[in-house]
C-alpha positions as CSV (number, residue, x, y, z in Angstrom):
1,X,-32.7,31.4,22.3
2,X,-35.3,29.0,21.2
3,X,-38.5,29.2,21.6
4,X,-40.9,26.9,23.4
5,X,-44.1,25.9,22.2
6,X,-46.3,23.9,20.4
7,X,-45.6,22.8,17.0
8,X,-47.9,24.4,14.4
9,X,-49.7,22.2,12.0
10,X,-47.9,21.9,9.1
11,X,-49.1,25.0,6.3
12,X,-50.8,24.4,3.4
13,X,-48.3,24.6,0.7
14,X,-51.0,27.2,-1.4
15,X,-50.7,29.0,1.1
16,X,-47.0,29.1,1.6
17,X,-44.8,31.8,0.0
18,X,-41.9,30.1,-2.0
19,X,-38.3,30.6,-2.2
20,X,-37.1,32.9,-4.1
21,X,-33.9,30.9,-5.3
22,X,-34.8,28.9,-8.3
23,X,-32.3,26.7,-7.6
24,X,-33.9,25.5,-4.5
25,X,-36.4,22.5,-4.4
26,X,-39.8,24.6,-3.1
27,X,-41.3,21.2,-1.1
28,X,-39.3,22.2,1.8
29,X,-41.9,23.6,4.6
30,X,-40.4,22.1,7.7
31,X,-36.9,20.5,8.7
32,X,-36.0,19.7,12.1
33,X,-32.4,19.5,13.6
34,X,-30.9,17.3,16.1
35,X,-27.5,16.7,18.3
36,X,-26.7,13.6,19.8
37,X,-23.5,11.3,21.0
38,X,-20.9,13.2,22.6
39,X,-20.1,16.6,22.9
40,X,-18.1,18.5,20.5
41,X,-16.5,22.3,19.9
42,X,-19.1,22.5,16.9
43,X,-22.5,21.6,18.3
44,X,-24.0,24.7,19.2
45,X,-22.2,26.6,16.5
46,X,-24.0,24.3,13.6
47,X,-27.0,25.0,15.1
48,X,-26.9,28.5,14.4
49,X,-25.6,27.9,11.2
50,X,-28.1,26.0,9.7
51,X,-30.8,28.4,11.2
52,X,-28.6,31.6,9.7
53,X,-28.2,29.8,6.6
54,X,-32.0,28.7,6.8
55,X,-33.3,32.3,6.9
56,X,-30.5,34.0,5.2
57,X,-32.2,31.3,1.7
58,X,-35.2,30.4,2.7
59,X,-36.7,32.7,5.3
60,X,-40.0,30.8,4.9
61,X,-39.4,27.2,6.0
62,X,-40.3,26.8,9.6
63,X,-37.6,25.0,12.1
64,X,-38.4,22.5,14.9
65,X,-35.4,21.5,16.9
66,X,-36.0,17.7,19.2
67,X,-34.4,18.3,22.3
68,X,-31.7,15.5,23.2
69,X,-31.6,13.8,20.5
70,X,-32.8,10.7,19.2
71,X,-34.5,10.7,22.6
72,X,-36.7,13.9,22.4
73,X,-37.6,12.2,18.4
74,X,-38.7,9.1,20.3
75,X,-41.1,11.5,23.2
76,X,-42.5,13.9,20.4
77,X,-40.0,16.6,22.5
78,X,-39.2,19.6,20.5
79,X,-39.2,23.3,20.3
80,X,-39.6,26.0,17.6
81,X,-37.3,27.7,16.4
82,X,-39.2,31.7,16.7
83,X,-38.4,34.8,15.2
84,X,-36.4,35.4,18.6
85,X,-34.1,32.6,17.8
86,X,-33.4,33.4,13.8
87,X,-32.2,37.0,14.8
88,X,-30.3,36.0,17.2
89,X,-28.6,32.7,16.0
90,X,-25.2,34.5,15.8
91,X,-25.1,33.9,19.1
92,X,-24.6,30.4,19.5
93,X,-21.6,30.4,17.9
94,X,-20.0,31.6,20.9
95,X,-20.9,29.0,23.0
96,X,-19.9,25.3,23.6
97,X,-21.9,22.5,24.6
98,X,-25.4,22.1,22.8
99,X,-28.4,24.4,23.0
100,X,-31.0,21.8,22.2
101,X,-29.4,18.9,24.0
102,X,-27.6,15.5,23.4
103,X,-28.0,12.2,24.8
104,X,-27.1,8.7,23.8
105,X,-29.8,6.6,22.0
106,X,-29.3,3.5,19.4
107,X,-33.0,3.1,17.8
108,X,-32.2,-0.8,16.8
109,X,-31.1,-1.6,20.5
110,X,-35.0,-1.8,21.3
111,X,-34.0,-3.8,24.9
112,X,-32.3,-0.6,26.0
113,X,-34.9,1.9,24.9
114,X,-37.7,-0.2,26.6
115,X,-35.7,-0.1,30.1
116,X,-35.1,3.4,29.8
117,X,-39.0,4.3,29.2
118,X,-38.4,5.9,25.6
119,X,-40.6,3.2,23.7
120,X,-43.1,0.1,25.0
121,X,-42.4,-3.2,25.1
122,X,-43.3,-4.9,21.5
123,X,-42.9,-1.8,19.7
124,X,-40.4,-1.0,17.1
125,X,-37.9,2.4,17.9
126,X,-37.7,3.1,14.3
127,X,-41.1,2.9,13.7
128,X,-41.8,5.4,16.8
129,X,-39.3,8.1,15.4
130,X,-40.5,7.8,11.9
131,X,-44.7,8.0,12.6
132,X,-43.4,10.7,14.9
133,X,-41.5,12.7,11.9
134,X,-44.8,11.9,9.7
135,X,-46.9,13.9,12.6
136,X,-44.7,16.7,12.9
137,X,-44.9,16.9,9.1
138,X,-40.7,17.3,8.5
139,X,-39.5,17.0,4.9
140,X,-36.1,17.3,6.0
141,X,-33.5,16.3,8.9
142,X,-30.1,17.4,10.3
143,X,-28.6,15.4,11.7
144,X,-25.1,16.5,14.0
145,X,-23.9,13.4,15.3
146,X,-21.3,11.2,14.4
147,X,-21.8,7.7,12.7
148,X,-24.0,6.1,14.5
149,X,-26.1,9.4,14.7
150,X,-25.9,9.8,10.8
151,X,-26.3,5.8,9.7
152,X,-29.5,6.1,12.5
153,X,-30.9,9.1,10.8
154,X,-30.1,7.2,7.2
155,X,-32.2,3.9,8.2
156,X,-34.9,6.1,9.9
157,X,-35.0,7.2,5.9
158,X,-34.9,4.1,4.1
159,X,-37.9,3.0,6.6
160,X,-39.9,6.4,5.5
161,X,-39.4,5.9,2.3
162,X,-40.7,2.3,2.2
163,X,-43.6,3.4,3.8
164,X,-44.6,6.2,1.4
165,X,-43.0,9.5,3.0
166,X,-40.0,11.3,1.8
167,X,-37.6,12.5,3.9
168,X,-34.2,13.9,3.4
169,X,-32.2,13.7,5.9
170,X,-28.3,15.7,5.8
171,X,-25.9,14.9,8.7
172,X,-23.1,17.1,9.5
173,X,-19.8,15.1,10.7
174,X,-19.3,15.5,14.5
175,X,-16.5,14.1,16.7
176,X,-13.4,14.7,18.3
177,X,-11.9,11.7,17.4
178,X,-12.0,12.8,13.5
179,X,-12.5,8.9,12.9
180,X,-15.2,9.1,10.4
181,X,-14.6,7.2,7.1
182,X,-14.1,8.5,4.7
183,X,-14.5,12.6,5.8
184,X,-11.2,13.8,6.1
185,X,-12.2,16.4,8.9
186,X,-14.7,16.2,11.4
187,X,-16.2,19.4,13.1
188,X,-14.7,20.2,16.3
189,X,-11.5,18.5,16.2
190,X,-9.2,20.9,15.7
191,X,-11.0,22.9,18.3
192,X,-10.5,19.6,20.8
193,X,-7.1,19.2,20.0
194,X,-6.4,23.0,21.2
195,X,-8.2,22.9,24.4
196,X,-6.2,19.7,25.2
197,X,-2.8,21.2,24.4
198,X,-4.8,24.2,26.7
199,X,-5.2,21.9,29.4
200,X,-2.1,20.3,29.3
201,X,-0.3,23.8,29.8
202,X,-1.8,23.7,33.2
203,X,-1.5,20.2,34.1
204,X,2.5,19.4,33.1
205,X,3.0,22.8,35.9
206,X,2.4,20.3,38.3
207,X,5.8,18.2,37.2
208,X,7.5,20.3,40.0
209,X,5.0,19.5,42.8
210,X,7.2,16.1,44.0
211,X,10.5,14.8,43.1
212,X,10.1,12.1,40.7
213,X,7.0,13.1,39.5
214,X,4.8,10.8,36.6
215,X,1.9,12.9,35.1
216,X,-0.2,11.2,32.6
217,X,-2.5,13.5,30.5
218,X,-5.4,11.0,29.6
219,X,-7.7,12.3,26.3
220,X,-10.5,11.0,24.3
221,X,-10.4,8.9,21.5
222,X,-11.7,5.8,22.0
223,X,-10.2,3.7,18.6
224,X,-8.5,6.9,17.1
225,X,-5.6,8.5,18.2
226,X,-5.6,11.7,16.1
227,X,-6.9,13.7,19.2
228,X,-4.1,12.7,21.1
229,X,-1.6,13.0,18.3
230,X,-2.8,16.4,17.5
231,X,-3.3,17.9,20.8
232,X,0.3,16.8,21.8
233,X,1.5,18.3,17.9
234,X,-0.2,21.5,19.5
235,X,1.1,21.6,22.8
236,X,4.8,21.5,21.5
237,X,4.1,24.2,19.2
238,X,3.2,26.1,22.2
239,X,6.6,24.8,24.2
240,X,8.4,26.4,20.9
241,X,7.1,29.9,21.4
242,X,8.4,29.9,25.3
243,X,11.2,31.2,27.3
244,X,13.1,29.4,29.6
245,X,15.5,29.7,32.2
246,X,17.1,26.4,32.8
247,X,19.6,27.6,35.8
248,X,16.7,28.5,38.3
249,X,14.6,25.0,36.7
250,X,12.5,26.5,34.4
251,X,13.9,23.7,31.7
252,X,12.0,22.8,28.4
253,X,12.7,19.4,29.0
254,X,10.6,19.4,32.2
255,X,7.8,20.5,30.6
256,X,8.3,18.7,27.3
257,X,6.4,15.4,26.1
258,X,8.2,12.3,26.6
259,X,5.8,9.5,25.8
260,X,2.3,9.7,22.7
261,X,0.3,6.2,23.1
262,X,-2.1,5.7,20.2
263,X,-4.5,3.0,19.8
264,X,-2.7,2.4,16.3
265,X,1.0,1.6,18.6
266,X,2.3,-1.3,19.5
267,X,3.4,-0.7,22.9
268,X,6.1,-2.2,24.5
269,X,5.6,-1.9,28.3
270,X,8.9,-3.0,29.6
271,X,10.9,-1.7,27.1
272,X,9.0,2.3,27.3
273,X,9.6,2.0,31.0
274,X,13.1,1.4,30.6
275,X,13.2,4.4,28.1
276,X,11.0,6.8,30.6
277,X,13.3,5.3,33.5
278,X,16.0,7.1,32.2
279,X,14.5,10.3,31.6
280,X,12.8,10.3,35.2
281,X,16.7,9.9,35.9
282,X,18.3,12.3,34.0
283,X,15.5,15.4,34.0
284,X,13.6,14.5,37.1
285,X,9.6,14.1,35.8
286,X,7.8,12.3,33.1
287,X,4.8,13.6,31.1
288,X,2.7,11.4,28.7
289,X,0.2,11.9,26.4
290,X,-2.2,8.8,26.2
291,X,-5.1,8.0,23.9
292,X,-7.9,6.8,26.1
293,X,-8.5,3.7,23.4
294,X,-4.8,2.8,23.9
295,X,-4.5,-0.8,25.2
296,X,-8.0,-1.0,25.8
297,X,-8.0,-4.7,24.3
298,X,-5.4,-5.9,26.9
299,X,-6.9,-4.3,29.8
300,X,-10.3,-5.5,29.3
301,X,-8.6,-9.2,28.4
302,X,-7.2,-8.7,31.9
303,X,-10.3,-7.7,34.0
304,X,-11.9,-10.4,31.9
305,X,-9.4,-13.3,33.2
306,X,-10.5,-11.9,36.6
307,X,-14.0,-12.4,35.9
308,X,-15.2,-9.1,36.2
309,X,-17.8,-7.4,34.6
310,X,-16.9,-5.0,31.4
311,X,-19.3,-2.6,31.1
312,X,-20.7,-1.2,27.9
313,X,-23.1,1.4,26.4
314,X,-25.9,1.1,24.2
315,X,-23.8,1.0,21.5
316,X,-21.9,-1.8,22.5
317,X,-19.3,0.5,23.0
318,X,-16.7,-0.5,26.4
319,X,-17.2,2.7,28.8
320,X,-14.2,3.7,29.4
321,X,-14.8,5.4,32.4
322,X,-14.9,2.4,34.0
323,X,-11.9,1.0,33.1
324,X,-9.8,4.0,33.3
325,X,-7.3,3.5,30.9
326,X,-4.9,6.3,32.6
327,X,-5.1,4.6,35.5
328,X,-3.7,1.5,34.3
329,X,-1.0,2.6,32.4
330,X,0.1,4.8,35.5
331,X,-0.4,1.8,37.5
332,X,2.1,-0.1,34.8
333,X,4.8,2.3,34.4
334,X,5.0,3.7,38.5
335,X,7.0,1.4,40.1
336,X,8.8,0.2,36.8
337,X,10.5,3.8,36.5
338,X,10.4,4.5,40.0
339,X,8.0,7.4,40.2
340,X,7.0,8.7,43.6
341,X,4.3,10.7,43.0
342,X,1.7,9.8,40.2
343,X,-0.6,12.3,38.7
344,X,-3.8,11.0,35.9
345,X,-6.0,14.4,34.5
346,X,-8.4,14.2,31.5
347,X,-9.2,16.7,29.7
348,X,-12.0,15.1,27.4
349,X,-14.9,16.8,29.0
350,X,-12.8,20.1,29.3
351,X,-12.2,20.0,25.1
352,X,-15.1,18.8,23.8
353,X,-17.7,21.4,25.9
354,X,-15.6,24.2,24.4
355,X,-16.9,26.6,22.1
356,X,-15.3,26.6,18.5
357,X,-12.5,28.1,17.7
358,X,-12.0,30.1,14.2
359,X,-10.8,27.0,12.2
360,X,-13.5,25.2,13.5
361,X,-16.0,28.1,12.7
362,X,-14.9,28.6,8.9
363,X,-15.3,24.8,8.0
364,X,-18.6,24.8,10.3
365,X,-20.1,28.0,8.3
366,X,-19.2,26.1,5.0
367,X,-20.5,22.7,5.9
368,X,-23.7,24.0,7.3
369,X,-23.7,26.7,4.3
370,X,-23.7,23.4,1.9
371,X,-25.9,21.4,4.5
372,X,-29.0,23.5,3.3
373,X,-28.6,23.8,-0.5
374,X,-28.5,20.0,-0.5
375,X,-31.6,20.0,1.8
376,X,-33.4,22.6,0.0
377,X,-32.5,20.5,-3.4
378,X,-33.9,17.1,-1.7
379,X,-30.0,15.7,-1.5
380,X,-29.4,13.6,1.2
381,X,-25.8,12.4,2.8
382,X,-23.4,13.2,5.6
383,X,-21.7,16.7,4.5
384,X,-17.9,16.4,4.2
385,X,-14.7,16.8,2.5
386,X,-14.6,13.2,0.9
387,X,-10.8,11.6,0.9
388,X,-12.0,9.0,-1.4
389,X,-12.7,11.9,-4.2
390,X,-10.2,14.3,-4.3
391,X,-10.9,15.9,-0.6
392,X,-13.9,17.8,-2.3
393,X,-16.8,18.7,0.0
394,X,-20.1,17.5,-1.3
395,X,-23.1,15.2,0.6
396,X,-21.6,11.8,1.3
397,X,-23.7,8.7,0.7
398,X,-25.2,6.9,3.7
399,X,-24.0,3.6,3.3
400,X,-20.3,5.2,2.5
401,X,-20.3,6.4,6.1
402,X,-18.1,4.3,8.7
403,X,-16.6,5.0,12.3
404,X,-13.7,3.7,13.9
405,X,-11.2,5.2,11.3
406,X,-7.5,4.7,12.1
407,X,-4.8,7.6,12.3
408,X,-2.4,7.0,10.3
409,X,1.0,6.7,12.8
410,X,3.0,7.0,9.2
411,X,2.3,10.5,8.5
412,X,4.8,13.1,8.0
413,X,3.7,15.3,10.6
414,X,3.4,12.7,12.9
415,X,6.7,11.1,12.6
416,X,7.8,14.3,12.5
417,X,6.4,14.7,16.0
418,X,7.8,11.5,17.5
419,X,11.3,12.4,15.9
420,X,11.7,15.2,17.4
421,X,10.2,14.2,21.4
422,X,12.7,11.5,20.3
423,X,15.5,14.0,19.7
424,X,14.6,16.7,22.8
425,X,14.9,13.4,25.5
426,X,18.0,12.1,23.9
427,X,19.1,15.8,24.5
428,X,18.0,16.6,27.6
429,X,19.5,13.3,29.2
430,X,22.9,14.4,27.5
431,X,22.7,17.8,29.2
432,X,22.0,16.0,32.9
């Protein structure tokens, strides 16, 4: 879909047709686009909005795409976007995952970049990835990331700009954990939140595989729990729309949710295993849904006091996958409820590699729709609905743009949600 090869020199802007659109600023001849962080239902699909939108507007500006990242800006890797590529854009919006790649690079951790061969000892990343943009001559970057990709792209910016080179840079919001402040939805959320509910469809099945069965159903969100909160909102409208037939023991409270840990809960250990004792009791399994960030702090305090090592990325970030937060919580609540059989899936990598679904599209479409007017117009910021103006979708200044952004646990919806897996246990235990 894109097309490999050399980078042209940048055109001569005499000899350069202009845009037709008066509206547009006409000193755009090149932008490039990048992914990086995680994956997310969105990645590919933004890519093939912003070139659709590109030569739907502005036919004439030419489109390089650095492959990876922040990693393929640091080793001048990148592709052209060809003829082949703008006709067929449409494409990508069918597909998950990311056509020009991801990977996980911090430009200020300089220690990191220098052991992984991306920049030489005594040089400065930022300085690498700017004189590299210079070279390749881009007046404008996309940025899909979320926001450490976007605050990266925004210093790489400020360091242009205070050495005599413009560059406007627009991010789109990307993350499943829809914990960017302060954009009220990220892209590919919703989509993640679907494909958990999805996975847990299959996964619960397996409730009936032992007596006394504990399933834990483990998903992303590493200081947010709206992932989990939503997926689990999803997967009980699902349970709504199903038959069953309790005599044979096709029973809704089988397959129902009986525990949500968030990262935002205080979580009572003893006291939910008394709770989940009772249902194991009365209705034979136990399914919960579990935030991967949930009690992070007190299992790393633990392993800690044991003197082992935490591990942690680049950003500084604990990897999770290497303390396995499903693990421990399955490990806390077995014996206490008496399970027999223990069961931990995640379905992280299954959500966030899926391609996006048609909420996910339409806000996509009218980010990356708004994502090149403010490019074309020299307006830089991190595209989004703003909370802290009226929800309205505009370009979001840099220095505005946070991660780690709580779920609010006091919702409607939410309470909503924990009232009524309240209500169907209290039910079910009645009935047995």
């Amino acid at each position: 879909m894109v097309g490999h090869g050399p980078i042209r020199p940048r055109p001569d802007a005499a000899a350069t047709p202009l845009a037709t659109n008066e509206r547009f600023s006409m000193s755009v001849r090149r932008v490039a686009l990048l992914t990086a962080g995680g994956f997310a239902p969105c990645l590919s699909s933004a890519v093939g909005g912003l070139i659709e939108r590109y030569t739907e507007i502005a036919p004439e500006v030419e489109i390089i795409a650095y492959q990876h990242g922040y990693h393929g800006l640091l080793t001048g890797t990148s592709v052209v976007v060809d003829d082949e590529a703008r006709r067929h854009a449409g494409v990508l919006h069918r597909f998950g995952g990311s056509p020009i790649g991801n990977s996980r690079v911090k430009l200020t951790n300089a220690k990191d970049l220098v052991k992984r061969g991306l920049v030489k000892e005594g040089e400065d990343p930022l300085k690498v990835a700017a004189d590299r943009l210079r070279a390749d001559g881009v007046d404008v970057l996309h940025t899909i990331g979320g926001d450490d990709t976007n605050t990266t792209a925004a210093d790489l910016a400020a360091y242009l700009e205070d050495n005599g080179y413009h560059l406007t840079v627009v991010g789109l919001p990307k993350t499943i954990d829809n914990d960017i402040v302060p954009i009220r939805q990220s892209l590919g959320a919703w989509t993640a939140a679907e494909e958990a509910s999805e996975f847990a469809q299959n996964i619960i099945g397996e409730h009936r595989v032992n007596p006394r069965m504990l399933i834990v159903h483990e998903v992303m969100g590493r200081h947010c729990g709206w992932l989990t909160a939503a997926a689990a909102r999803s997967y009980r409208r699902w349970l709504d729309t199903q038959e069953w037939v309790p005599s044979i023991g096709l029973s809704r409270d089988r397959w129902d949710i009986h525990a949500v840990f968030l990262p935002e809960m205080t979580i009572d250990i003893d006291g939910e295993a008394d709770r989940l004792r009772s249902v194991m009791d009365q209705v034979g399994n136990v399914n919960i849904f579990l935030s991967e960030g949930a009690g992070v702090p007190e299992i790393v305090a633990e392993l800690e006091a044991k003197g082992e090592d935490v591990q942690r990325d680049p950003f500084g970030h604990v990897k999770l996958d290497t303390i396995n937060p499903g693990a421990w919580f399955a490990q806390q609540f077995a014996a206490k409820i008496g399970a027999e059989k223990v069961m931990v899936q995640k379905s992280g990598y299954f959500s966030r590699s899926s391609r996006a679904n048609a909420e996910d599209l339409r806000l996509i479409h009218s980010m990356t729709d708004l994502a090149v007017e403010c490019a074309l117009r020299g307006e830089s910021g991190v595209i989004g609905h703003d909370e802290e103006d009226g929800d309205r979708l505009k370009a979001i200044a840099f220095p505005r743009i946070a991660g780690g952004k709580a779920f609010d646990i006091d919702q409607g919806w939410f309470r909503d949600l924990m009232g009524g897996i309240g209500q169907e246990v209290r039910a079910a235990a009645a009935a047995h």
